[in-house]
C-alpha positions in Angstrom: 75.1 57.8 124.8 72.7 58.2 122.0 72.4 61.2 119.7 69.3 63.6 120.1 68.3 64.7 116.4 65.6 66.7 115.6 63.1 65.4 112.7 63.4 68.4 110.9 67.2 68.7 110.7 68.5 67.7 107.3 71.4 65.1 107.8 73.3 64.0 104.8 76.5 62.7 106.6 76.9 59.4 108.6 79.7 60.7 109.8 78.4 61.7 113.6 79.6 60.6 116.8 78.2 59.5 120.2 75.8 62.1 122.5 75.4 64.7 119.4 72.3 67.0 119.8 71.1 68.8 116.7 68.3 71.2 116.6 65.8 71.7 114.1 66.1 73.3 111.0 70.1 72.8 111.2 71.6 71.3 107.9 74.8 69.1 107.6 76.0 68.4 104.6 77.5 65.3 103.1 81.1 64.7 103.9 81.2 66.9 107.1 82.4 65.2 110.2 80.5 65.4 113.2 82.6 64.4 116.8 81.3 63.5 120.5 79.3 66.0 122.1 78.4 68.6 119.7 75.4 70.5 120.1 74.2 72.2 116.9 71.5 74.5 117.2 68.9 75.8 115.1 69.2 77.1 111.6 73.2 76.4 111.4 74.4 75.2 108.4 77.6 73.3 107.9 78.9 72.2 104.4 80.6 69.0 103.5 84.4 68.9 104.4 83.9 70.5 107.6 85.6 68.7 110.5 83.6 69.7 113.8 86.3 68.4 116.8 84.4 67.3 120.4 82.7 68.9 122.7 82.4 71.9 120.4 79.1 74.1 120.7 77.6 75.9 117.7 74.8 78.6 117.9 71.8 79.6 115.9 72.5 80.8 112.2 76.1 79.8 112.0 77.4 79.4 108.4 80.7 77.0 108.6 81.9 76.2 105.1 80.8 79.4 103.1 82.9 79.2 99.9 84.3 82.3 98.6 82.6 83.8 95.5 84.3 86.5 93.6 82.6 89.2 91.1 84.0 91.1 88.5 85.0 93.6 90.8 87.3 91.4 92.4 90.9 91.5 91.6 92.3 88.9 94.0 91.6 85.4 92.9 89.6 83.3 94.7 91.9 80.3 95.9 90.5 77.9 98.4 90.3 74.3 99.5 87.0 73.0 100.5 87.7 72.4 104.2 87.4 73.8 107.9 89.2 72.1 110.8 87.6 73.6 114.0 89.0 71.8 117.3 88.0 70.2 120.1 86.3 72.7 122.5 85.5 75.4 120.7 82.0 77.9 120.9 80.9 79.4 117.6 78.5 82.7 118.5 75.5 82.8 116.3 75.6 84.4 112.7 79.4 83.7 112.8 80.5 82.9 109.0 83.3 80.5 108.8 85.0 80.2 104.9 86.1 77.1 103.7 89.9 76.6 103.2 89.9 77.7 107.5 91.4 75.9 110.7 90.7 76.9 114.3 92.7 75.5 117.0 91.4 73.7 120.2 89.3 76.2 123.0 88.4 78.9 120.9 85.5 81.0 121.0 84.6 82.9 117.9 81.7 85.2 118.8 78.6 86.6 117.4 78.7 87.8 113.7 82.6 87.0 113.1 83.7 86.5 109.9 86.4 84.3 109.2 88.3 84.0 105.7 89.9 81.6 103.5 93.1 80.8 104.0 93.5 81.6 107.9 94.2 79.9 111.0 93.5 80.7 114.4 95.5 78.6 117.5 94.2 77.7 120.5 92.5 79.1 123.7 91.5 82.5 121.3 88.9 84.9 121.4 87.4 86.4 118.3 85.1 89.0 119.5 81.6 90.0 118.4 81.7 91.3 114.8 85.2 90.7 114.3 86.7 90.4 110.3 89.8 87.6 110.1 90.6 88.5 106.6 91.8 86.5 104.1 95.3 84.4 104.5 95.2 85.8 108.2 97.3 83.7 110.7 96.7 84.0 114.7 99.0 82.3 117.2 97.3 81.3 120.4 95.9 82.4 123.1 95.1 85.3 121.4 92.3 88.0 122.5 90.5 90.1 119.6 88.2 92.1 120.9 84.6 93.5 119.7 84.2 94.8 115.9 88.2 94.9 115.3 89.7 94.6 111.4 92.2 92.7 110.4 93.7 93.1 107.0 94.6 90.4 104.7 97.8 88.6 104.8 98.3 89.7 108.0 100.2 87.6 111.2 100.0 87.7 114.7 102.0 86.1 116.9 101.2 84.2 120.7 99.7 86.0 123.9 98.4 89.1 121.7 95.5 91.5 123.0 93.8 93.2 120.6 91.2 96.0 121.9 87.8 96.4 120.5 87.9 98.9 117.0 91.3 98.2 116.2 91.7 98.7 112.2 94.5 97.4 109.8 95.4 97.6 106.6 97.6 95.9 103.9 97.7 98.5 100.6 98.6 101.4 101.2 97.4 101.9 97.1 94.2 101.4 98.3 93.6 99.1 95.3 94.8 101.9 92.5 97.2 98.8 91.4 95.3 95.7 91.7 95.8 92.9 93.4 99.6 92.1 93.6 100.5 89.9 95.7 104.0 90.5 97.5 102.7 94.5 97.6 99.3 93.7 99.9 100.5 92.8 103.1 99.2 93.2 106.4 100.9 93.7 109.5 102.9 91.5 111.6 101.9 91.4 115.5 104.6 89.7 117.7 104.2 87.8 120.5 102.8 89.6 123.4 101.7 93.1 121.7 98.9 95.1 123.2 97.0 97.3 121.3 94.4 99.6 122.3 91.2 100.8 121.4 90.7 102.3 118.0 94.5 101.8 117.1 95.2 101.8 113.2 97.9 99.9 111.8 99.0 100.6 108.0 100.6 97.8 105.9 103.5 96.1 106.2 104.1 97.5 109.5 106.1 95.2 112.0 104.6 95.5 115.7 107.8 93.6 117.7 107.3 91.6 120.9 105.9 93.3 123.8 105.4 96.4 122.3 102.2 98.9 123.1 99.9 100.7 120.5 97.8 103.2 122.2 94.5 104.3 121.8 93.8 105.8 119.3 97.4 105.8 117.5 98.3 105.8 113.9 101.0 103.8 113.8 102.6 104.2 110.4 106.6 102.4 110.6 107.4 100.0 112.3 107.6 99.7 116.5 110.3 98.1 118.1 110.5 95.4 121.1 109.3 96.8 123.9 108.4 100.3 122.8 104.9 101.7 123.4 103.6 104.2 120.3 101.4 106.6 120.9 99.7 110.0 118.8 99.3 110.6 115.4 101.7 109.6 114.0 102.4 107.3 116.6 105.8 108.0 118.5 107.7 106.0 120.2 108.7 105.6 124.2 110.6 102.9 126.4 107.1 100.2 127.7 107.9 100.0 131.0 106.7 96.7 131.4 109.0 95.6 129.5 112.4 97.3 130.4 
C-alpha cells in the first residue's frame, strides 16, 4: 500500500517502507530507516541512524536519537554511537526521549515522558512506564514491567520476568559523586530473573537482588538478598518468599 505523508513533514531519508503514515510537522532525518507500517505522529523527531522496525507506532513529541551532551559539570564521559535499534512492534508514548547508542527489543511499549540513555538495551515484550529514567549503560531482559516514575541507576542489570512497582529508586555511588566518575566503583544493582519489587523500594549500589526474591514497599534494601528471600523494613531484613519455597 502507498505511504500517507503529510506536506509539512520534513523527509530527508528514502529509506521508508510500504503503508508508512507520517503526520505533520514530524522530522526524519537522513540515514534513519523507516519499516512497514509505521505511523509517526506529529511533532516527533527522529535523527539519522535510527532503525524504526514494523508495525511500530510513535506518538506526538517523541525525540529518538537525542545525542548525549555533557557540561563541565559532567565527570562521566560522554561515549556513544550514533544509533537506536527499536523492534518490530513497539509503541513509543509521547515526549519519550530515546538516546542514541540505544536498542529496544520487539513488543515494547515505552510510555509517556520516558527517558532512555546511551548505552542501554531493553528486550522484548517490556513496559517502561510513564516517566520512567533507563540510565545510562542500563540493561533490561524481557518481558520486563517498570512501572510509573521508577529510577534506575546507571550501569545497572536486570534480568527476565522482572516487576518493578511504580517509585522504585536505585542507586550506583554510594559517594554520591565526592570521587568522580570511576568507573568499576559506580555500579548499579543487579535484578535477577523474576524479582518483584514494590512500591517506593530503594536499592543502593552494587546490591545483588537474586532470582525470585521480594523487596517490599517501602524497603531500604542495603546488602544483598538472596534467592527466594523477601526483604522488608528499613534496613530491609530478610524472610523465606513463600512463593518460592
Amino acid at each position: 500500500m502507498d505511504s500517507m505523508i503529510s506536506p509539512l513533514a520534513v523527509i530527508e531519508t528514502d529509506q521508508i517502507g510500504d503503508n508508512v503514515v507520517i503526520r505533520e510537522y514530524a522530522i526524519v532525518r537522513g540515514g534513519a530507516v523507516i519499516g512497514n507500517n509505521v505511523v509517526i505522529h506529529p511533532f516527533v523527531i527522529i535523527e539519522g541512524g535510527v532503525k524504526i522496525g514494523d508495525d511500530v507506532e510513535i506518538f506526538p513529541a517523541a525525540y529518538i536519537g537525542k545525542p548525549p551532551r555533557g557540561v563541565g559539570a559532567m565527570t562521566r564521559p560522554m561515549n556513544f554511537t550514533a544509533k537506536i535499534d527499536v523492534g518490530n512492534g513497539c509503541v513509543i508514548g509521547p515526549n519519550a526521549v530515546i538516546y542514541y547508542d540505544v536498542e529496544i527489543g520487539p513488543q515494547t511499549l515505552i510510555s509517556d515522558g520516558a527517558s532512555i540513555r546511551e548505552q542501554s538495551k531493553i528486550g522484548s515484550r517490556c513496559i517502561i512506564g510513564r516517566y520512567v529514567t533507563v540510565n545510562y549503560a542500563t540493561l533490561i531482559g524481557n518481558n520486563v514491567k517498570v512501572q510509573d516514575h521508577t529510577w534506575l541507576a546507571g550501569n545497572m542489570r536486570i534480568g527476565d520476568r522482572v516487576f518493578i512497582s511504580g517509585g522504585v529508586t536505585t542507586a550506583n555511588d554510594n559517594l554520591m559523586g565526592a570521587s568522580g566518575y570511576v568507573e568499576e566503583d559506580i555500579v548499579g544493582p543487579t535484578i535477577g530473573n523474576g524479582v518483584r519489587i514494590g512500591a517506593g523500594a530503594i536499592i543502593l549500589p552494587k546490591v545483588v537482588v537474586e532470582d525470585n526474591a521480594l523487596i517490599g514497599a517501602g524497603a531500604v534494601v542495603t546488602k544483598d538478598v538472596p534467592a527466594g528471600q523477601t526483604a522488608k523494613g528499613i534496613p530491609a531484613r530478610f524472610t523465606m518468599n513463600k512463593d518460592a519455597a
